[in-house]
C-alpha positions in Angstrom: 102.9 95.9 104.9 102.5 94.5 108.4 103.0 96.4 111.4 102.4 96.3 114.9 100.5 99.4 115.3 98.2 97.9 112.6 97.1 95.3 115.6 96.5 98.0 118.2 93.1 98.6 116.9 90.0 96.8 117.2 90.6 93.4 118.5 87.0 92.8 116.3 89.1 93.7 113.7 92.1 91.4 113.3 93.8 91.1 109.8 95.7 88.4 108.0 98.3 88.2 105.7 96.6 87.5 102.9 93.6 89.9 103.8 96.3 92.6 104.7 98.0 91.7 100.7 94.2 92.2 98.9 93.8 95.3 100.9 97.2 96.3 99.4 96.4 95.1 95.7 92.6 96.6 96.4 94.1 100.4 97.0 95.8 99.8 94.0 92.9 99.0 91.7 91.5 101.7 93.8 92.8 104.9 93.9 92.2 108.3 95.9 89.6 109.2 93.0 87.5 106.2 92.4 84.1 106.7 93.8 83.2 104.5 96.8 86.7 103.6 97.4 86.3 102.6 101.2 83.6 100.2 100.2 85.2 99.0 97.2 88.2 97.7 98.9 85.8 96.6 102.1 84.3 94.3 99.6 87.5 92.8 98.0 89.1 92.3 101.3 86.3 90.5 102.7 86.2 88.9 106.3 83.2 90.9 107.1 85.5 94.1 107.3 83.9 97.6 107.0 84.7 100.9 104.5 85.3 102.4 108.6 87.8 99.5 109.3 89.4 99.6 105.8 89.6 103.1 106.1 91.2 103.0 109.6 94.1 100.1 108.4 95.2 102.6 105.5 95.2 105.6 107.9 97.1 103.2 110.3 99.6 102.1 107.0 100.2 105.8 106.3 101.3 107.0 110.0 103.7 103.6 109.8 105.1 104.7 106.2 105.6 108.5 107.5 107.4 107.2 110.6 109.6 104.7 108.2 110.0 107.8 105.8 111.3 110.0 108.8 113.7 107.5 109.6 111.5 106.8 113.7 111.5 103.4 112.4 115.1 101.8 111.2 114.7 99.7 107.7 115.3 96.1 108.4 118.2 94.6 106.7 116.9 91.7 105.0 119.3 89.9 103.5 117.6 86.9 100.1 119.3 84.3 99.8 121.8 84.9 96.9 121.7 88.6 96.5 122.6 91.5 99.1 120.4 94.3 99.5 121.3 97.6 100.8 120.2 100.2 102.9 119.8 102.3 99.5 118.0 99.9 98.2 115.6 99.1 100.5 114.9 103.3 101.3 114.3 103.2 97.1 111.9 100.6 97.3 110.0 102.0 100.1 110.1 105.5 98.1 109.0 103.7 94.9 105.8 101.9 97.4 105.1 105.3 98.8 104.7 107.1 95.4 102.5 104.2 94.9 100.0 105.0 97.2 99.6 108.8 97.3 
């Protein structure tokens, strides 16, 4: 998950898509219990990025999700070619990504 807050921090620190979609995958394969977890995720992202950096970017991704969740931030409406999705739908899906990571 993107954001522009995610940018605010650390121009040394700039993250792409595809490092910002590991780091995603990585707190996956590493949850709130696995030993080392800044670290491990460091290393999976690569791009020379630190457990303090990795660290920061979820902290970052957490403030975005709570402001999302409290409705500061209005849901997109996205609309895939061939199907319609709803407001519902897209507050379920961010539910279903927030159980995810806590």
């Amino acid at each position: 998950m993107a954001s522009s807050s995610l940018k605010k921090h650390d121009s040394n620190s700039c993250w792409t898509p595809k490092q910002n979609k590991v780091f995603e995958r990585a707190l996956a394969l590493y949850d709130k219990d696995t030993p080392d977890r800044w670290r491990n995720v460091a290393k999976a992202v690569g791009g020379n990025k630190t457990p303090e950096e990795v660290k920061r970017h979820y902290d970052i991704l957490l403030e975005d999700l709570r402001q999302i969740e409290s409705g500061q931030v209005p849901i997109p409406n996205y609309k895939s070619l061939g199907t319609t999705t709803t407001k519902v739908d897209e507050e379920e899906r961010l539910l279903k990504y927030l159980k995810l990571q806590w």
